[in-house]
C-alpha positions in Angstrom: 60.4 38.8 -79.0 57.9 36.2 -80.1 55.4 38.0 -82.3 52.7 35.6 -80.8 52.6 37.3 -77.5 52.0 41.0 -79.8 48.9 42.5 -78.3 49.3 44.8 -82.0 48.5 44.2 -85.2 50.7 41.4 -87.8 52.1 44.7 -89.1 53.6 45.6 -85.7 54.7 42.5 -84.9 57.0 42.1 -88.3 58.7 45.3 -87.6 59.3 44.5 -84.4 60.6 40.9 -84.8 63.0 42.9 -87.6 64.2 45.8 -86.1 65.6 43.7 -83.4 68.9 42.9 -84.8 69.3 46.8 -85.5 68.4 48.0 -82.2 72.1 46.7 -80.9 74.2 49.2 -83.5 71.5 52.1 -83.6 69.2 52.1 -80.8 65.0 52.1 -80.8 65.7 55.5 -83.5 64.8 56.3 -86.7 67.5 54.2 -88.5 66.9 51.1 -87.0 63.3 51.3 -87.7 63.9 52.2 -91.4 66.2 49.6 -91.8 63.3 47.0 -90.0 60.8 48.1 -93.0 63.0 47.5 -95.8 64.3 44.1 -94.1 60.5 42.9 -94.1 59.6 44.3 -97.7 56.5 46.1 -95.8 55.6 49.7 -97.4 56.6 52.3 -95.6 53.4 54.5 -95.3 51.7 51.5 -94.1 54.6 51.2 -91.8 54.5 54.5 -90.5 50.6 53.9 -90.5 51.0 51.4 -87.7 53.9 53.0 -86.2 53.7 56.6 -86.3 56.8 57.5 -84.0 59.0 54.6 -85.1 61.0 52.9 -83.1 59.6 54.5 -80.3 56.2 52.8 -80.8 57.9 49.5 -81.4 59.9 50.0 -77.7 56.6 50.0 -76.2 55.4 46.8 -78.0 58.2 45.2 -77.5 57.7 46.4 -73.9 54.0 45.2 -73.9 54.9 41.8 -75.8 56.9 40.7 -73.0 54.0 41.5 -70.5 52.0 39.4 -72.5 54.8 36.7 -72.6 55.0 37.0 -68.5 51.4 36.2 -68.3 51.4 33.6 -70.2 54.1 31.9 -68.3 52.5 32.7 -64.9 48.9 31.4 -66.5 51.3 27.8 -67.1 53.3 28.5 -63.8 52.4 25.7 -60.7 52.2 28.3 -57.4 50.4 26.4 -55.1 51.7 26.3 -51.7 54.1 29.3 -52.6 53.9 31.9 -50.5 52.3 35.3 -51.9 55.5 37.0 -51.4 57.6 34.1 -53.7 54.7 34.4 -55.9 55.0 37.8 -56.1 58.8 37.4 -57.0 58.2 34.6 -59.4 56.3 37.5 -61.4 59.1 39.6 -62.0 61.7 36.4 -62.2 59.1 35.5 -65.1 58.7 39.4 -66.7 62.8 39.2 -66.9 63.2 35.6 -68.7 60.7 36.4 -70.6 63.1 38.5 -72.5 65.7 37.2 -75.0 67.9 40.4 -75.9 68.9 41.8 -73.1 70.9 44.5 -75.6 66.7 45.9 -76.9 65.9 46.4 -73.1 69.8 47.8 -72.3 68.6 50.4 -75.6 65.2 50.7 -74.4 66.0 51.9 -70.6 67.9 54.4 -72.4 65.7 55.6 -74.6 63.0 55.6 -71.7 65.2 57.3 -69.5 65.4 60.7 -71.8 63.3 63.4 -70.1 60.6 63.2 -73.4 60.1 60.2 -72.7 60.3 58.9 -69.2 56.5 59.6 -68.7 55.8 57.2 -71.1 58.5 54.7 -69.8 57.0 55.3 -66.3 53.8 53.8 -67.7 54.8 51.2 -69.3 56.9 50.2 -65.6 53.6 50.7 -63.9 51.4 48.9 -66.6 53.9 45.8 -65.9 53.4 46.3 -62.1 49.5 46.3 -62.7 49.6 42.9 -64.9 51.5 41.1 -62.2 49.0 41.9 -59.6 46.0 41.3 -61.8 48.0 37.6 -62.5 47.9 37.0 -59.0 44.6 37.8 -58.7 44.5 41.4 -56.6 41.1 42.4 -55.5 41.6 45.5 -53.9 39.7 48.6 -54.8 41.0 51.2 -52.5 44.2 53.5 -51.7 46.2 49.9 -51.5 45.5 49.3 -55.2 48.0 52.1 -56.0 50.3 51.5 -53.2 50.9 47.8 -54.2 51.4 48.6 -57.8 53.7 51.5 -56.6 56.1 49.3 -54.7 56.2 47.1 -56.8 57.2 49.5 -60.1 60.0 50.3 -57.9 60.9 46.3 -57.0 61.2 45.8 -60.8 62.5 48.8 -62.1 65.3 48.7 -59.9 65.9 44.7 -61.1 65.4 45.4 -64.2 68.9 48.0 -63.3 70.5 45.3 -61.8 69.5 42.5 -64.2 71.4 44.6 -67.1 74.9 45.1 -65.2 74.6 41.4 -64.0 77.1 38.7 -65.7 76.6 36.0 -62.8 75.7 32.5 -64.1 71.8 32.6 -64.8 71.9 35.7 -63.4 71.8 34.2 -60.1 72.8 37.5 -58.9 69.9 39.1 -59.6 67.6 36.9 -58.3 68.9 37.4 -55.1 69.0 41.0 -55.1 65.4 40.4 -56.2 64.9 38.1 -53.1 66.3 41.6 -51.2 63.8 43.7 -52.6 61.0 41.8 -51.9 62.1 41.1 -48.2 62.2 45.0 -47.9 59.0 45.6 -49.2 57.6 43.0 -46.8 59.1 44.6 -44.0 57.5 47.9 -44.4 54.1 46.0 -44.9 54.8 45.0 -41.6 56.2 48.0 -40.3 52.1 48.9 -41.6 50.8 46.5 -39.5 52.6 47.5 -36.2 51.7 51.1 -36.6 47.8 50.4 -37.0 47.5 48.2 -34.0 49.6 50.7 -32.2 47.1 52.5 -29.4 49.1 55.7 -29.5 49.4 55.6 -33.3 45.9 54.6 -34.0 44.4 57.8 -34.3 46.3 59.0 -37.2 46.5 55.6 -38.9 42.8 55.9 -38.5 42.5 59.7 -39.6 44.4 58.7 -42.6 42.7 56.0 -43.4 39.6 58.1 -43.6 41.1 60.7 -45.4 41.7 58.5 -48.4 38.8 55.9 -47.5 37.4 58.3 -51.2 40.2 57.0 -53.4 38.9 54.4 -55.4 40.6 51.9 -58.3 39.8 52.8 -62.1 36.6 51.2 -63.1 38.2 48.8 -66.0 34.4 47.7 -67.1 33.6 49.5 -70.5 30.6 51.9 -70.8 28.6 50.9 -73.2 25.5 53.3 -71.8 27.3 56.9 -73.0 26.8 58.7 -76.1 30.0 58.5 -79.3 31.0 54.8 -78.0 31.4 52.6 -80.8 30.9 48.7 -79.6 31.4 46.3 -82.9 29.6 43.6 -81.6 26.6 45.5 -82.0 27.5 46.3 -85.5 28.5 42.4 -86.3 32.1 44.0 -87.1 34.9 41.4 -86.5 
């Protein structure tokens, strides 16, 4: 993974751009991230500074570096005239080429898939769905802001499943079973639509509707009017 799309420090990104050709014999463990810090001549307490769980905290950047990469690429993409539903699936199509080692993502599912640690990998699926839809430019504030990053952590986990297994050329097999997924997700959205304008289903669409008409997005705007927040632009600190 290109270091340039690291959202961590130039510390980070050396381990992780050197632990990469270990992660295919030994996993995102302890030996491959030793054998990253003595690869890149970095200390090790400075290394276990930045990375205090080892290879685990350079899964997740390497995790978080490809979101950063997808962005980027839909930030260059042309999607005008594309439907929000291709656009939607151009995301994903994006989040998966913007990987080169398929063998570091094969290692992380793995690894993220251990009971320890599949909250964290959880997050990191549903902090992928949330980029995508913040890309695209997703304004809602309600219940649906959950629900559409729900789906869709299960659209590209599942893909991600497939995407691993798949030996097609270009892996035109999973971007058809992508295509699939997508069509199934529209179909409940319509299957949605139906039930709301249906007169003998309105009253609990409606109930329901009310029920979690409280549910609000998180406020991403940072507080700077609480007490023990530190902002470094007031301080002049770079």
């Amino acid at each position: 993974m290109n270091p340039e799309y690291s959202p961590y420090s130039a510390t980070v990104a050396t381990l992780l751009e050197a632990i990469l050709p270990h992660v295919v014999f030994d996993g995102w463990g302890d030996a491959a991230f030793k054998a990253a810090v003595a690869d890149c001549g970095i200390d090790s307490q400075e290394a276990r500074a930045a990375c205090p769980r080892g290879g685990i905290d350079l899964a997740v950047a390497f995790h978080r570096a490809g979101d950063q990469a997808m962005i980027k690429s839909l930030q260059q993409a042309d999607t005008e005239g594309m439907r929000y539903r291709d656009k939607v699936a151009n995301a994903v199509w994006l989040r998966l080429q913007a990987v080169a080692d398929k063998e570091a993502v094969r290692r992380g599912t793995a690894l993220f898939a251990l009971p320890h640690h599949a909250p964290e990998g959880a997050k990191l699926i549903w902090e992928t769905a949330d980029h995508i839809w913040t890309a695209l430019g997703d304004t809602s504030d309600d219940m649906n802001w959950y629900s559409k990053r729900a789906t869709l952590s299960g659209v590209y986990a599942s893909t991600v499943l497939f995407w691993l297994g798949d030996e097609s050329p270009d892996s035109a097999a999973t971007r058809e079973f992508l295509e699939r997924r997508i069509d199934n997700v529209m179909q409940i959205e319509i299957a949605k639509g139906k039930a709301r304008e249906n007169p003998l289903l309105k009253p609990v669409t409606q109930g329901l509707a009310k029920a979690f008409s409280f549910v609000k997005a998180p406020n991403t705007t940072p507080r700077n009017d609480v007490p023990g927040r530190w902002n470094p632009q007031e301080t002049g600190t770079k």
